[in-house]
C-alpha positions in Angstrom: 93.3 50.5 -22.6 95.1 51.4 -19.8 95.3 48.4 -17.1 96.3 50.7 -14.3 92.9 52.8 -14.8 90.8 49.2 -15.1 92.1 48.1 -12.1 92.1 51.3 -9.8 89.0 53.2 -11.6 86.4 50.5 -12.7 87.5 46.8 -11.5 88.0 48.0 -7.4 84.7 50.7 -7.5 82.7 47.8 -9.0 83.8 44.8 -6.9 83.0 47.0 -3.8 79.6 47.9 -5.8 79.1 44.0 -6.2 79.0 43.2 -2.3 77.1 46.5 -1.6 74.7 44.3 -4.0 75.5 41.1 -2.3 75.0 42.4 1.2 71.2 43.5 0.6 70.1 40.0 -0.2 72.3 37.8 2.2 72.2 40.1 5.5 68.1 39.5 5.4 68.9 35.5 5.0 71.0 35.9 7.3 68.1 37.6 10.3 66.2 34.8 9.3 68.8 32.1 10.2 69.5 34.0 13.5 65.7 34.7 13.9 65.1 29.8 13.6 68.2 29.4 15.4 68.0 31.5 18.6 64.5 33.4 18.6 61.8 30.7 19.7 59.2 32.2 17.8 56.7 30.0 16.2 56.8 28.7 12.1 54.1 31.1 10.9 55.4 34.5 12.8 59.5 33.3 11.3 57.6 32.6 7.8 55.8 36.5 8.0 58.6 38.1 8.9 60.2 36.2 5.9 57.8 37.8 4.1 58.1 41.7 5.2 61.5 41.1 4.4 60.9 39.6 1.3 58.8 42.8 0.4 61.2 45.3 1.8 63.8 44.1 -0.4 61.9 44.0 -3.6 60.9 47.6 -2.7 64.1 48.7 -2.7 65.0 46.7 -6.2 61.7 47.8 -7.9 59.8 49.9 -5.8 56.3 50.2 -6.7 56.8 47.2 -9.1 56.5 45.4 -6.1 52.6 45.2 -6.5 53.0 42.7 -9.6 54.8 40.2 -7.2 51.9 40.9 -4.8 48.6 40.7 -6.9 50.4 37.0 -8.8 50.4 35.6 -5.6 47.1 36.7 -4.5 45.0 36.0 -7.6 46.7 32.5 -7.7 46.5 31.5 -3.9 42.4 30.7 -4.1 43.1 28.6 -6.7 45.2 26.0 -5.0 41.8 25.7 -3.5 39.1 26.0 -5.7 40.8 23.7 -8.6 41.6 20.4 -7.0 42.3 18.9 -10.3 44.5 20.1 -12.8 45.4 23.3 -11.4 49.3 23.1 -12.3 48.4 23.7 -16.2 45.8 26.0 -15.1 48.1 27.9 -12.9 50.9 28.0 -15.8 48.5 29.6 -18.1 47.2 32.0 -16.0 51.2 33.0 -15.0 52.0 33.2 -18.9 48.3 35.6 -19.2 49.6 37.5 -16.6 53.4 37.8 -17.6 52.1 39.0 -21.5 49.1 41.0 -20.4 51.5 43.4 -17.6 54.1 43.6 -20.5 51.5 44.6 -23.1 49.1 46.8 -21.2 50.3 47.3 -17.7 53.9 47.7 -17.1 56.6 50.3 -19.3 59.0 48.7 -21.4 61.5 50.0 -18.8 60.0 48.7 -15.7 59.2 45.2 -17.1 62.5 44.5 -18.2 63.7 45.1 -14.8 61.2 42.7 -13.4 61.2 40.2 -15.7 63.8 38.1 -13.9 62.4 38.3 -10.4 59.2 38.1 -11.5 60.1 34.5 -13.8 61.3 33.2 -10.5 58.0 34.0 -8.5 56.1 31.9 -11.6 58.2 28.8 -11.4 57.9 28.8 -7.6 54.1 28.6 -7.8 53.5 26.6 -11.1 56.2 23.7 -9.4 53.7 24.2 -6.1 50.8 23.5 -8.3 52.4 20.5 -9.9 54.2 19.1 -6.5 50.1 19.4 -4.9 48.6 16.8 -7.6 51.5 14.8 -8.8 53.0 14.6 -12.3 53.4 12.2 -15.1 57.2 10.9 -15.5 58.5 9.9 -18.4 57.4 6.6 -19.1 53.5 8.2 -18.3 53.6 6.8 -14.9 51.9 8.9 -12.7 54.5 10.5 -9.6 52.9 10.7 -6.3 52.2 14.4 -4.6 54.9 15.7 -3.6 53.5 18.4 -1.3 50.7 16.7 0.6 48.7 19.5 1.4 48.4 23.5 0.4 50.4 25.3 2.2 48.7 27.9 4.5 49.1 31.5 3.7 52.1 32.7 5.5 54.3 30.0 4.6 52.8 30.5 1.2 53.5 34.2 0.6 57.2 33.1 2.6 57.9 31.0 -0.1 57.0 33.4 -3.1 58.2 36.4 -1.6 61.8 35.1 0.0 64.2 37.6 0.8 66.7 35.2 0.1 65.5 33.5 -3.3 63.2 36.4 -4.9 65.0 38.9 -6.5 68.3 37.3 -7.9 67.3 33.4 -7.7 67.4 30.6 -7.6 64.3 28.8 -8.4 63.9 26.3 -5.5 60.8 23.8 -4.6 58.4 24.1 -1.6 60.2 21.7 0.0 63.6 22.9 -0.4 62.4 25.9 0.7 61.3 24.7 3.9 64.2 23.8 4.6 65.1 27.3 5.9 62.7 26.9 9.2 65.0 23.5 9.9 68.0 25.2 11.7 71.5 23.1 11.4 73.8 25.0 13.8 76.0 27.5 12.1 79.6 26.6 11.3 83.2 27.7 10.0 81.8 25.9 6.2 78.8 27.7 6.2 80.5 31.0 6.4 82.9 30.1 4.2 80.3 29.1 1.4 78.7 32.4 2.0 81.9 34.4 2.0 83.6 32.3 -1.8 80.4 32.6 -3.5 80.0 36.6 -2.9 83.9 36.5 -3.8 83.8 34.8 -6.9 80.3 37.1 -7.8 82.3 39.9 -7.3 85.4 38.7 -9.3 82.6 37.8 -12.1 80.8 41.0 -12.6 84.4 42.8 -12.5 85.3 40.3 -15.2 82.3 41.3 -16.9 82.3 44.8 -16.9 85.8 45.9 -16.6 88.1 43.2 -18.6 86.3 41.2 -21.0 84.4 43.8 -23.1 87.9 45.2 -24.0 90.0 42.4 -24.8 89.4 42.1 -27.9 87.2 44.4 -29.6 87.1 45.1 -33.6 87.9 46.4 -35.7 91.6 45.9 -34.2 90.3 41.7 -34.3 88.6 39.5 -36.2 84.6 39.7 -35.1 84.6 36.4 -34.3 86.9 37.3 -31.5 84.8 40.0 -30.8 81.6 38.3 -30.4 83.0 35.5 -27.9 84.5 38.2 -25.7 81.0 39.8 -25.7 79.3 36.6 -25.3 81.7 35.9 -22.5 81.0 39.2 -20.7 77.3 38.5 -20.4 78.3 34.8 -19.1 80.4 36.4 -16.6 77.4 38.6 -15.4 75.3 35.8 -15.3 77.7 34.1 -12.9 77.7 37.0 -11.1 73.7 36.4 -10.3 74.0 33.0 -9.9 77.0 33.1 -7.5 75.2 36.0 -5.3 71.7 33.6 -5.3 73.7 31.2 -4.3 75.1 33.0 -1.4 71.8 34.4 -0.1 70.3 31.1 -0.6 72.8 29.2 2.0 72.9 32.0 4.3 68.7 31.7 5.0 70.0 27.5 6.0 69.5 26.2 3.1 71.2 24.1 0.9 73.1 21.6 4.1 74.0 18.1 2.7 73.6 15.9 5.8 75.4 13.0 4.0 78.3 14.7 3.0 78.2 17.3 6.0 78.6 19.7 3.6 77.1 22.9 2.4 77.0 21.9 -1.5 73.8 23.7 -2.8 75.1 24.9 -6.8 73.6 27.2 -9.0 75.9 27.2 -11.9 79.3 25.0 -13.3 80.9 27.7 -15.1 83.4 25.1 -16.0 81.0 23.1 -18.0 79.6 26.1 -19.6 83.0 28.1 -20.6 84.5 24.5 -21.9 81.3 23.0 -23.4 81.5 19.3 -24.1 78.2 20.0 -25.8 75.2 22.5 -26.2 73.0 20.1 -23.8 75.7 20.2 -20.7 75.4 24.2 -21.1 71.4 24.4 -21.0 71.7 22.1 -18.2 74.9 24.1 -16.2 74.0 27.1 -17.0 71.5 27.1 -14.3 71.3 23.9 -12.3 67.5 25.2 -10.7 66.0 25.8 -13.6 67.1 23.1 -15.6 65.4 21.4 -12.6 62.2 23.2 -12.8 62.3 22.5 -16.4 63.5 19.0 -16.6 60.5 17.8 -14.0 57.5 19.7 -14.8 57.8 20.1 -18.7 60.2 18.0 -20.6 59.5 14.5 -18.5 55.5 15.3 -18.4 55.8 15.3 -22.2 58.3 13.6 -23.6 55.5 10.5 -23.4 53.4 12.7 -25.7 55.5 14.6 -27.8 58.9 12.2 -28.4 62.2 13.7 -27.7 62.5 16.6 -30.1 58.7 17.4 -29.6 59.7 17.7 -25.5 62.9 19.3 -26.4 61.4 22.2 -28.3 58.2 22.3 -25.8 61.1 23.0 -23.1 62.9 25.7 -24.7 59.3 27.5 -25.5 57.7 27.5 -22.2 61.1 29.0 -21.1 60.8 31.7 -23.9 57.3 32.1 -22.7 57.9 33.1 -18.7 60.2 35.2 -20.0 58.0 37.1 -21.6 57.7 39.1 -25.1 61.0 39.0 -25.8 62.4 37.8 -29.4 66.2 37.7 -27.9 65.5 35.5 -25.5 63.6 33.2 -27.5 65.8 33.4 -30.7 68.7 32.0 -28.7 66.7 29.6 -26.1 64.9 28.0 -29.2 68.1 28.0 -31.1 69.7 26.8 -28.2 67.5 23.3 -27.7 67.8 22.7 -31.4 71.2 22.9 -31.6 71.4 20.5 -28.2 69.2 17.7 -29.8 70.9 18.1 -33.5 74.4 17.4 -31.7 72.7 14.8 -29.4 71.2 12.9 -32.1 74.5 12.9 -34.3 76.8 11.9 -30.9 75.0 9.0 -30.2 75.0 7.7 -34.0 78.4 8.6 -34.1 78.8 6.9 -30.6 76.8 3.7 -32.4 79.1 3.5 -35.5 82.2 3.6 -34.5 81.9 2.2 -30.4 83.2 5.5 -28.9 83.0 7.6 -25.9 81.8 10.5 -27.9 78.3 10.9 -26.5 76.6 14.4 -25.7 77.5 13.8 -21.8 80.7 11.8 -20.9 80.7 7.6 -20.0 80.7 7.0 -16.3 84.0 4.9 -15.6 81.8 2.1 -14.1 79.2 1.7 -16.9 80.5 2.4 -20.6 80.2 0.0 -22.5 82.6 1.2 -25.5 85.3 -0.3 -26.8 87.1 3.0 -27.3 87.3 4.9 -24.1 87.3 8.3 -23.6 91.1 8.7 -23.4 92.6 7.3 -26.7 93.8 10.3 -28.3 91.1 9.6 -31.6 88.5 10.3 -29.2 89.8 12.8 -27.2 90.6 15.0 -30.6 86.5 13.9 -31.7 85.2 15.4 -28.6 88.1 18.6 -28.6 86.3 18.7 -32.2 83.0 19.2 -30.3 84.6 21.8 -27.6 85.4 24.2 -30.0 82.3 24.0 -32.1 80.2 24.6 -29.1 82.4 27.6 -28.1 81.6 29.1 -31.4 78.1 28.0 -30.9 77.9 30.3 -27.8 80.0 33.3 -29.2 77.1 33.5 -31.9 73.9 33.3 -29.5 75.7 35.5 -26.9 76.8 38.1 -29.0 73.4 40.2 -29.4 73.6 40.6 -25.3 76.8 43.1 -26.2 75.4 46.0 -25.2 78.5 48.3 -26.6 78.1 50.9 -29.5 73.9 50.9 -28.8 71.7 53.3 -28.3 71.6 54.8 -25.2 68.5 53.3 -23.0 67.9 50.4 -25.7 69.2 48.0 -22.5 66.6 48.9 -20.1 63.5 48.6 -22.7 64.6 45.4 -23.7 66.0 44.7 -27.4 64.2 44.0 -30.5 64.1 41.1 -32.9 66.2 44.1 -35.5 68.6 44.2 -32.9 69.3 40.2 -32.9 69.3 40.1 -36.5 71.5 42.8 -37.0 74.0 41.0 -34.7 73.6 37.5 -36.3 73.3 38.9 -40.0 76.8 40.6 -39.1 77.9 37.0 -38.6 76.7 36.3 -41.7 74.1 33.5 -39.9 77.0 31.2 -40.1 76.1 28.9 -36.5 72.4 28.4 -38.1 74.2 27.1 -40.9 76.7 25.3 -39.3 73.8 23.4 -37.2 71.9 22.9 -40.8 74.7 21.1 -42.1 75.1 19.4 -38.7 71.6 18.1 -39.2 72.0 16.7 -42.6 75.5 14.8 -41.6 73.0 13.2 -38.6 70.9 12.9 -41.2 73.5 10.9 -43.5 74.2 9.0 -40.8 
């Protein structure tokens, strides 16, 4: 490979085709800001045009697939009403009917895979409504007051589904985050900045992605193992790409201000913690810092009561599988995923136990570890280095079935099969399934 030709012929065309993306979610956040700062208007005309614009821009993502978005948000709205108790499990299930019964009967293959993303963010949005309206269990079974002390009214309901700035690309944010947008801080040099370095570093991502990594090192000139992490790391890279951009559109709309810090520090990923992965449980959770939100609150603390930690674990992972959808590669490496996170949890904290060592899943806080051997005695840093490297092979083997090189043409948009993610792992002779089995046992042993 020529680095002249990446540069001049695929990295420039598609970092300029990056903020051509960019520019169609954060210029409507951007009217809106404008539109609270310096219109006048009143709350519910600001939250319709949210709306109209919201629509406009998944027309021109998705087009006629825009009427899913639409009929989801209408069925469900009555019920906020009609079911006074119990409507956030009632809600979930009817968004998981709805999700399989569109991808089974409704939608192509082609056109739900393009949804499916957008469409997983609308679901959360209103299942976390339904939950924030009639409180939630914590973990300890204690019940959590409402959050959201009264259903919203429509415009600011269809606002909140349908927001220009959080629809298509992300994030998932609360009702009352996303209020936030109609309470105008004054603009300033750090809010442009944060809008301008987030579209920057999406940009630099998705060029990463698609021009440099897939090449580096591809076989058979390498060793597959080198192969697969590249091609794991070019789908991370995309994904940063997504995140970055949501997180762009989501501070330009005026949200996401810190009024303790004075600073704009709303975060959707830590690529950081994710690309040097102290364990598989810091990259569910920074891998996407909403989500893991969404998930953390209204699944895994509800149940944990109920189900113990491994029960809540695995519950977690599968109602994530399930708003994605029908779709074994997602839930073949989510599922895999959370076991492998409470396998190396379990072990870390016996190993943590047995030999009074800063080698837990997530690092000591300076203030309150209580070990006698600290994080930075060389022992412990080469235990935890130990740990690094397994979780980077970890994530080469569940990212590598997202390499989308040497496939059939059109395989990408339909979605991939559960052939296609055996194929990949099979060529890897299922060696991270049977790394984590012998991981088990050894916690076992223990």
């Amino acid at each position: 490979m020529q680095w002249s030709w990446m540069l001049h012929k695929c990295f420039q065309p598609t970092v300029q085709q990056a903020f051509a993306v960019g520019l169609s979610v954060v210029a409507p956040s951007l009217l809106l800001r404008l539109l609270v700062l310096y219109s006048g208007l009143q709350k519910r005309i600001i939250s319709l045009v949210a709306t109209v614009l919201g629509l406009l821009v998944l027309w021109w993502y998705y087009e006629r697939s825009v009427a899913y978005f639409i009929v989801l948000c209408g069925i469900l709205y009555p019920l906020f009403a009609l079911v006074p108790r119990g409507r956030g499990a009632l809600i979930a299930i009817v968004c998981v009917l709805f999700i399989f019964s569109c991808e089974l009967f409704i939608a192509s293959k082609e056109e739900w895979h393009k949804v499916r993303g957008s469409f997983l963010v609308v679901v959360m949005k209103i299942i976390s409504l339904a939950f924030d309206l009639e409180g939630y269990p914590d973990i300890k079974g204690e019940q959590k007051p409402a959050i959201v002390s009264s259903i919203p009214d429509l415009f600011s309901y269809m606002s909140y589904c349908l927001f220009p700035g959080t629809t298509v690309f992300g994030p998932f944010l609360t009702y009352t985050d996303h209020s936030k947008f109609l309470h105008a801080t004054p603009l300033s040099t750090r809010w442009a900045l944060k809008i301008v370095s987030s579209m920057v570093v999406a940009a630099v991502c998705l060029g990463l992605s698609v021009c440099v990594l897939p090449f580096l090192l591809n076989e058979p000139q390498y060793n597959k193992w080198l192969a697969a992490y590249m091609a794991a790391a070019s789908f991370r890279y995309s994904h940063y790409f997504i995140s970055f951009l949501s997180q762009s559109s989501t501070i330009a709309s005026g949200i996401g201000y810190d009024s303790n810090i004075d600073s704009w520090s709303f975060s959707v990923v830590h690529p950081v913690a994710v690309e040097i992965p102290r364990s598989m449980s810091m990259v569910a959770t920074n891998w996407n810092l909403p989500m893991h939100k969404f998930l953390k609150n209204y699944v895994y603390k509800p149940s944990r009561r109920y189900l113990g930690q491994f029960g809540a674990v695995l519950l977690t992972f599968s109602t994530s599988a399930l708003l994605h959808g029908m779709n074994f590669q997602l839930s073949a490496v989510l599922l895999s995923l959370g076991t492998y996170a409470f396998i190396e949890s379990v072990l870390r904290m016996k190993l943590s136990k047995r030999l009074n060592a800063c080698v837990l899943d997530r690092p000591c806080s300076q203030s309150g570890c209580g070990h006698r051997h600290k994080s930075v005695e060389w022992w412990v840093v080469l235990m935890n280095s130990g740990f690094v490297l397994l979780n980077l092979f970890h994530l080469a083997y569940l990212g590598v079935m997202f390499d989308v090189t040497n496939e059939e043409p059109g395989l990408q948009e339909q979605g991939f099969s559960y052939t296609h993610t055996l194929k990949k792992w099979a060529h890897l002779n299922f060696l991270s399934h049977w790394v984590a089995l012998g991981t088990f046992i050894l916690s076992l042993i223990l």
